[in-house]
C-alpha positions in Angstrom: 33.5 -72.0 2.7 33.4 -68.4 4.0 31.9 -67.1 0.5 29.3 -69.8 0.3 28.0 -68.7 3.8 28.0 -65.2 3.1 26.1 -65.8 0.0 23.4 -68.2 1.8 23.1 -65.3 4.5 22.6 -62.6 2.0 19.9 -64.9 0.4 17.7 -65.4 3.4 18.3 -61.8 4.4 16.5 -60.7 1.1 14.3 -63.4 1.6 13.4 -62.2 4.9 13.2 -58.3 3.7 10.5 -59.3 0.5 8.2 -60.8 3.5 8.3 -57.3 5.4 5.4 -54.9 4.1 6.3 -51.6 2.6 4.9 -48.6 4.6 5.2 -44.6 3.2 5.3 -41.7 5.6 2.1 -39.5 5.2 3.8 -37.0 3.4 5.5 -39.5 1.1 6.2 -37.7 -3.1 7.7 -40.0 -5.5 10.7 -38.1 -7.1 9.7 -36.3 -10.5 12.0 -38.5 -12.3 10.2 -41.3 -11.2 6.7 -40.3 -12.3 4.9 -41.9 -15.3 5.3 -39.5 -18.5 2.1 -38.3 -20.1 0.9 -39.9 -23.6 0.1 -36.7 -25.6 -3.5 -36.8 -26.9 -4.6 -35.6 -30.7 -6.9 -33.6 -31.2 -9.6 -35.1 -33.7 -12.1 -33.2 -35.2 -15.3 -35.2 -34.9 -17.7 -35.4 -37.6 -21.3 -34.1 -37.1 -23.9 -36.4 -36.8 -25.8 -37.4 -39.9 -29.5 -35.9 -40.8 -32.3 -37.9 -40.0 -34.3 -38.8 -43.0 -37.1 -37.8 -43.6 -40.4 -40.6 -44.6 -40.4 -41.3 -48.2 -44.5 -41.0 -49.1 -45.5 -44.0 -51.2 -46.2 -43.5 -54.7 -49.5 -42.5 -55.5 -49.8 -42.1 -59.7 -50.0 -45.5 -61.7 -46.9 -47.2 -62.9 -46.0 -49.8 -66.1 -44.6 -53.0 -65.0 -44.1 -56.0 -68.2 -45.5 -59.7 -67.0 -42.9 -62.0 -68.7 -43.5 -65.7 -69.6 -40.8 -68.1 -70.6 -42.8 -70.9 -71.5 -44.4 -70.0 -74.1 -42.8 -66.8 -74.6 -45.2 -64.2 -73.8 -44.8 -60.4 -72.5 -47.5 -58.0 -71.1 -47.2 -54.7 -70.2 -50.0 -53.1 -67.8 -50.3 -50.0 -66.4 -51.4 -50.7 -62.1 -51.4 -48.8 -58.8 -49.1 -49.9 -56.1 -51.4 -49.9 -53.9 -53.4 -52.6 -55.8 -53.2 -56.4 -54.3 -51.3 -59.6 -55.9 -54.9 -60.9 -56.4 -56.3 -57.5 -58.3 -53.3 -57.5 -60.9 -53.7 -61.0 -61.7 -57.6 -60.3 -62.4 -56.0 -57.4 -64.4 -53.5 -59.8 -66.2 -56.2 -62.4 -66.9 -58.4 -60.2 -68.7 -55.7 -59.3 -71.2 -56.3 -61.2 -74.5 -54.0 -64.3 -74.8 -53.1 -64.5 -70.7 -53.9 -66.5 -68.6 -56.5 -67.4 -65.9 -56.3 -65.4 -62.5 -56.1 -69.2 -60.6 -53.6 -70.5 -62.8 -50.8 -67.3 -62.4 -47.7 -67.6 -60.2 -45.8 -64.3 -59.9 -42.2 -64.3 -59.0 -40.0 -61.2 -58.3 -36.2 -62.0 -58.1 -36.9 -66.0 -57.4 -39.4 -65.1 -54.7 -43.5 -65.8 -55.4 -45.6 -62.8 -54.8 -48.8 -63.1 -52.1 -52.1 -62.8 -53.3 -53.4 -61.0 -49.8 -49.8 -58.0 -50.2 -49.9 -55.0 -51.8 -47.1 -53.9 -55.0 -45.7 -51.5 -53.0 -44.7 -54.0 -50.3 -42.4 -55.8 -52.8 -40.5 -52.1 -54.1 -41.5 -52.7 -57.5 -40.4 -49.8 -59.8 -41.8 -48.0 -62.6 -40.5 -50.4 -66.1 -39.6 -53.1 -63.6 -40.4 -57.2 -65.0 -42.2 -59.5 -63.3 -42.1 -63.3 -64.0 -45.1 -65.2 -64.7 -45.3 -68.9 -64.6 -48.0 -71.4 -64.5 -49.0 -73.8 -61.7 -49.2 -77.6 -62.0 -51.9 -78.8 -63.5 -52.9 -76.2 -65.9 -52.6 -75.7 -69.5 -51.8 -72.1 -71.3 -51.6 -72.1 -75.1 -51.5 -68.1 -75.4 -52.3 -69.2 -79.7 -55.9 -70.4 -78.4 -58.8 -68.1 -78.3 -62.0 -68.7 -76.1 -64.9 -68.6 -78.3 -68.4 -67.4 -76.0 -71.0 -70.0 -75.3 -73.7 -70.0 -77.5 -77.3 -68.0 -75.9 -79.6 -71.1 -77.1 -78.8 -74.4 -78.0 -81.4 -77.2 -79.6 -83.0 -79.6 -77.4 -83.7 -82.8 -79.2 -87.2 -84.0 -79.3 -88.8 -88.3 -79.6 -89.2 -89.1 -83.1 -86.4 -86.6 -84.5 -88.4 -83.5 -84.2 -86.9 -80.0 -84.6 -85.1 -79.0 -81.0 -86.6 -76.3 -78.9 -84.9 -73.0 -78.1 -83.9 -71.8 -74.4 -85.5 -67.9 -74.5 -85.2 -65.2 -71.5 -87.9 -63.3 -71.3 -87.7 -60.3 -68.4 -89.1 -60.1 -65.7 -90.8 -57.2 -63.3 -88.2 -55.6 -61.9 -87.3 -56.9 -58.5 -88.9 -55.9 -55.3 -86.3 -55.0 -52.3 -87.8 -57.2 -49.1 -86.2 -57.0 -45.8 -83.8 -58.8 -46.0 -82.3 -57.4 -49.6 -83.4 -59.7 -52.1 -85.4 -60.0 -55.3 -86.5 -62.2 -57.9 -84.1 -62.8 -61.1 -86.0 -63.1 -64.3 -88.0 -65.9 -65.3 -86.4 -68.8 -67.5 -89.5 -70.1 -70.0 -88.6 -72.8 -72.3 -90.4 -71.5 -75.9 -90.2 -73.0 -79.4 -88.2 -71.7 -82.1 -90.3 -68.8 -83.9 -89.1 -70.5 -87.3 -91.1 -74.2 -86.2 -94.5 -74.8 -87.5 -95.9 -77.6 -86.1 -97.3 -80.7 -87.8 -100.8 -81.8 -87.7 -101.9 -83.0 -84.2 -98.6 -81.1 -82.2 -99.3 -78.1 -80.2 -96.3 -76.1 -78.9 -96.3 -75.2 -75.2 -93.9 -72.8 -73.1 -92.6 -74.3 -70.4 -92.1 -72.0 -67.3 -88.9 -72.2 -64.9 -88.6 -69.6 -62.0 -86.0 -69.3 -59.4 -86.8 -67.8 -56.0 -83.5 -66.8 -54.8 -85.0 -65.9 -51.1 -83.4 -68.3 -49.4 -79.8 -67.2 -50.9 -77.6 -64.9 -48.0 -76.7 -62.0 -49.1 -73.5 -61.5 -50.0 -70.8 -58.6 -48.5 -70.8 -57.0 -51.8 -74.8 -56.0 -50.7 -73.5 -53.5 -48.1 -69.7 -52.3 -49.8 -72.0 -49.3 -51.7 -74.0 -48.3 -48.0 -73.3 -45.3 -45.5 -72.0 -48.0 -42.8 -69.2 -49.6 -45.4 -67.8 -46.2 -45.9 -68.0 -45.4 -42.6 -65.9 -47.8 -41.3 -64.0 -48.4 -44.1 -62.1 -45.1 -43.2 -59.0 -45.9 -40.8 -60.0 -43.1 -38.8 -63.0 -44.3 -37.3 -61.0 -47.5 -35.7 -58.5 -45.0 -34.3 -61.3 -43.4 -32.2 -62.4 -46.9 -31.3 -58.6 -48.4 -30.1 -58.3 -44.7 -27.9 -61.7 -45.4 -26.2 -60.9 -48.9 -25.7 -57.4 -47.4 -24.5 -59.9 -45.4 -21.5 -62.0 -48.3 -20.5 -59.9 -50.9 -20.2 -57.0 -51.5 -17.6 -54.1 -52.6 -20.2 -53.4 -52.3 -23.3 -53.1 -55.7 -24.0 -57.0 -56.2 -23.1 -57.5 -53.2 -25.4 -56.3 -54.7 -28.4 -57.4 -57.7 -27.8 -60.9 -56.0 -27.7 -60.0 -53.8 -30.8 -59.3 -57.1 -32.7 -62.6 -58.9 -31.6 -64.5 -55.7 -33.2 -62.8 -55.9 -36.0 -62.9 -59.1 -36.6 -66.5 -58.9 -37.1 -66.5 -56.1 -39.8 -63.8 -58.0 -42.1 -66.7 -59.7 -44.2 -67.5 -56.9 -46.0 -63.7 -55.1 -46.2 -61.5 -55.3 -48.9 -57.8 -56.5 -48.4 -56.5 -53.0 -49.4 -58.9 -51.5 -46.6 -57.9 -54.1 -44.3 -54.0 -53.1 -44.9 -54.3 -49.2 -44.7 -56.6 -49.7 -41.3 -53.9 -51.9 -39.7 -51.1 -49.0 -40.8 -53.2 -46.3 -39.6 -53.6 -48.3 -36.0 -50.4 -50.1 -35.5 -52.2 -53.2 -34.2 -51.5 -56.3 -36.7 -53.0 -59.7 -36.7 -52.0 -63.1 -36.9 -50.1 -63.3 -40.1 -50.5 -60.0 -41.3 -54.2 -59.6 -41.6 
């Protein structure tokens, strides 16, 4: 009984003691032997930091990429500018004897369809690289097939089972420049055949057909030779414009917004390679890239 009420005593004396706070004189030193050893540290050599890289400039002299058809099996090899658009190498393609037509071509690179509106060089096509070529839905290519040209005149049939008339140009003055650009084209006169003679009681007449063309708009490719295409063609006259904007207006949001709205109105008569290196040169793109 004595042990058993020593040991409950010592028990709530230590119990007592843990509830006590622990307060160190001012000048309190733990013991050296009692102090946390130091982890040694290694010296690492570090690595200097790797060069920046410098812009790679985009290729400037032509390259040969091979347009290759699996059904039928056809390959053509063309010689194109990166810089030139989707749209421009298929015109290029199509005129190649046995390809075919610009709106029927799909080009794929590595499973993906090329855009019409991108430029080469936006895909990192290489010099000897192959393109696939495929055909939409709904057209027909027999590469075996040759186009023959329309014929200049064909017979018209005359009452009675007469000999057919002949459909002859003949020129015309050439065109006057009005105001607004336009001019005449040359006259369309329906002439018998030299070879006919006629038979007693016929008389031959020429039949006139002129086409006034002055109510036809004129189209952008009017203006792409004038002083004001080339002017703003270059990138650097819509870089003055987006810095003056910059001036006169209070964000730079409203800026833009204003830079777009101008040239908005000058994309009629720009080609989609002008369009592209205008946007580079200014850093403000469209709505899906245009």
């Amino acid at each position: 009984m004595a042990e058993q009420a020593e040991l409950a005593f010592v028990k709530s004396f230590a119990a007592a003691l843990t509830t006590q706070p622990v307060v160190y004189a001012n000048d309190y030193q733990t013991a050296p032997e009692n102090e946390l050893k130091k982890v040694p540290v290694l010296q690492i050599e570090v690595p200097p930091p790797p060069e920046r890289r410098t812009s790679v400039s985009a290729p400037t002299g032509s390259i040969n990429v091979t347009f290759k058809s699996t059904k039928p099996v056809q390959s053509y090899t063309l010689s194109i500018q990166p810089t030139d658009t989707i749209a421009q190498i298929k015109a290029q393609l199509a005129g190649t004897s046995g390809a075919p037509p610009a709106d029927a071509q799909r080009l794929l690179l590595k499973g993906k369809a090329l855009a019409d509106a991108k430029l080469l060089q936006e895909y990192a096509v290489k010099d000897g690289d192959t393109i696939n070529l495929m055909i939409k839905p709904g057209f027909e290519w027999d590469p075996s097939k040759v186009a023959t040209p329309a014929p200049t005149a064909s017979p018209l049939p005359q009452e009675g089972g007469k000999k057919g008339e002949s459909i002859t140009l003949l020129p015309s003055p050439e065109p006057t420049k009005t105001r607004s650009g336009h001019g005449r084209i040359p006259s369309v006169v329906l002439s018998p055949s030299p070879s006919l003679t006629p038979t007693p009681g016929e008389t031959l007449v020429d039949i006139p057909l002129v086409l006034d063309t002055s109510t036809i708009p004129a189209s952008p490719a009017s203006v792409s030779d004038t002083p004001y295409h080339s002017k703003i063609a270059k990138p650097e006259f819509w870089e003055k414009l987006y810095a003056f904007l910059k001036t006169e207006l209070p964000t730079q949001t409203d800026a833009a917004a204003a830079w777009e709205d101008f040239f908005c109105a000058s994309k009629g008569i720009l080609s989609v390679s002008e369009i592209a290196k205008i946007r580079d040169a200014v850093g403000v793109i469209g709505m899906a890239g245009t």
